[in-house]
C-alpha positions in Angstrom: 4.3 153.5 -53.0 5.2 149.6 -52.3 7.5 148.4 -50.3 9.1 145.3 -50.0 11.7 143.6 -46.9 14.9 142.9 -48.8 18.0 141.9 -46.9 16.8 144.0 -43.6 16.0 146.8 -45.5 12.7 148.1 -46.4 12.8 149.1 -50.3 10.7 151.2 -52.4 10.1 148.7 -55.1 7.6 151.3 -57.0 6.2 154.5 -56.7 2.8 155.1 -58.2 2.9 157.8 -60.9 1.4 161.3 -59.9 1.5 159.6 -56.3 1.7 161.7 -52.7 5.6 159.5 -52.3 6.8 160.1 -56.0 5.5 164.3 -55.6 7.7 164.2 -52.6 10.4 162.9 -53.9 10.8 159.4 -53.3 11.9 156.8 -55.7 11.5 153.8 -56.8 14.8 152.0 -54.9 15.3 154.0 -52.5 15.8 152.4 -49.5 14.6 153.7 -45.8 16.1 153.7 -42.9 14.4 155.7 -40.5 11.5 157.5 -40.0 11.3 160.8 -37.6 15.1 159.4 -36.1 13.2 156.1 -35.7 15.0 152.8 -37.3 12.6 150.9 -39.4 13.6 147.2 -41.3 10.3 145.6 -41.8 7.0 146.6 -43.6 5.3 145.4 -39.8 7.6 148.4 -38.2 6.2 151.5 -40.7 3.0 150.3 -40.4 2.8 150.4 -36.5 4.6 153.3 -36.7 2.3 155.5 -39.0 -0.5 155.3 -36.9 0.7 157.2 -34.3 0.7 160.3 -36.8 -2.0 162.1 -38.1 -3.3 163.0 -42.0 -1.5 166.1 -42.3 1.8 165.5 -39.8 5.0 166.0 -41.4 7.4 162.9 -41.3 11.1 162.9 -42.0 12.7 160.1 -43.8 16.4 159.0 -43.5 16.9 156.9 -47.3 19.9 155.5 -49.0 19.8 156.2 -52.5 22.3 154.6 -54.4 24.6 155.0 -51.5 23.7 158.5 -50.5 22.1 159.0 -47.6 19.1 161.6 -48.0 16.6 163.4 -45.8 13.1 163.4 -47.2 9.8 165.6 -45.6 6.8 163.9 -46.6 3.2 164.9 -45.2 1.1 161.9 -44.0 -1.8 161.3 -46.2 -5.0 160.2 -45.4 -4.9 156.5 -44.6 -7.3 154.3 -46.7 
């Protein structure tokens, strides 16, 4: 998954076929909002924020997807 800062917002500018985000259901576009009730707007904020989880802690995502508001359970991956 990539992200990019767009107007205060991080984006999901691509998801990388047969990839852990796109098998979880994430999109390209999709935009998120919060992680685990947090409030995230810069790349700086999910970074520092995923390494207080471990490979194998679940994660819930608040995402706006074309204007709907959607709640997403990933599974943190092993970081590389």
């Amino acid at each position: 998954m990539v992200l990019v800062e767009e107007s205060g917002e991080l984006v999901v500018s691509k998801c990388i076929e047969g990839g852990a985000a796109e098998k979880m259901g994430i999109l390209a576009n999709d935009r998120i909002i919060e992680v685990n009730g947090r409030k995230v707007a810069k790349f700086a904020e999910i970074e520092a924020m995923l390494k207080e989880y471990r490979t194998g802690d679940k994660l819930e995502l608040l995402i706006d997807r074309q204007g709907q508001r959607l709640k997403i359970e990933i599974m943190q991956e092993e970081r590389k």
